[in-house]
N, C-alpha and C positions, 0 to 999 in steps of 0.2 A: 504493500500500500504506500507505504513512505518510499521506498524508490523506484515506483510509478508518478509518484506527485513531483520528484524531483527531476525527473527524466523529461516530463511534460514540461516544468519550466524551465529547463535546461534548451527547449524548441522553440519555446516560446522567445527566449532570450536571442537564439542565434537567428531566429525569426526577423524582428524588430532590427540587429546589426544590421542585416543584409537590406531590410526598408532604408537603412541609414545610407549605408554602401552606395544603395541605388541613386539613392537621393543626392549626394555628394558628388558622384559621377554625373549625374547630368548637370547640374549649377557648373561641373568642370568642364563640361564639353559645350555649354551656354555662354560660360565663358569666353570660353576656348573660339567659339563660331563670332561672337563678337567684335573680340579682338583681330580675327584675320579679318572682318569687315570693315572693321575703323585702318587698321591697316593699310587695306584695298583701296579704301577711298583718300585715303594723306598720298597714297602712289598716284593714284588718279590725277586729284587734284595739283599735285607739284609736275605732276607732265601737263594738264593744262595750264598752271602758271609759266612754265617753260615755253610754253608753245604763243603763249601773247606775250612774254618777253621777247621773241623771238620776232 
């Protein structure tokens, strides 16, 4: 009985990590998409200010 109760929270537990896991990885990869878009657009736009300095 008692390590049945413990075994169940033991799933419960590694359950919720992996909610976390997941959770963490996407904010990283939301991140991650952001950054190469702010990025993409400072390259952009320094080739268009190149291009009217020119």
């Amino acid at each position: 009985m008692l390590s049945d109760y413990t075994q169940s929270n033991d799933n419960t537990i590694s359950c919720t990590n992996e909610m976390h896991g997941r959770k963490r990885l996407s904010l990283y990869f939301m991140i991650r998409e952001i950054s190469l878009f702010v990025l993409y657009r400072i390259i952009n736009s320094q080739e268009g200010i190149a291009h009217i300095q020119k």
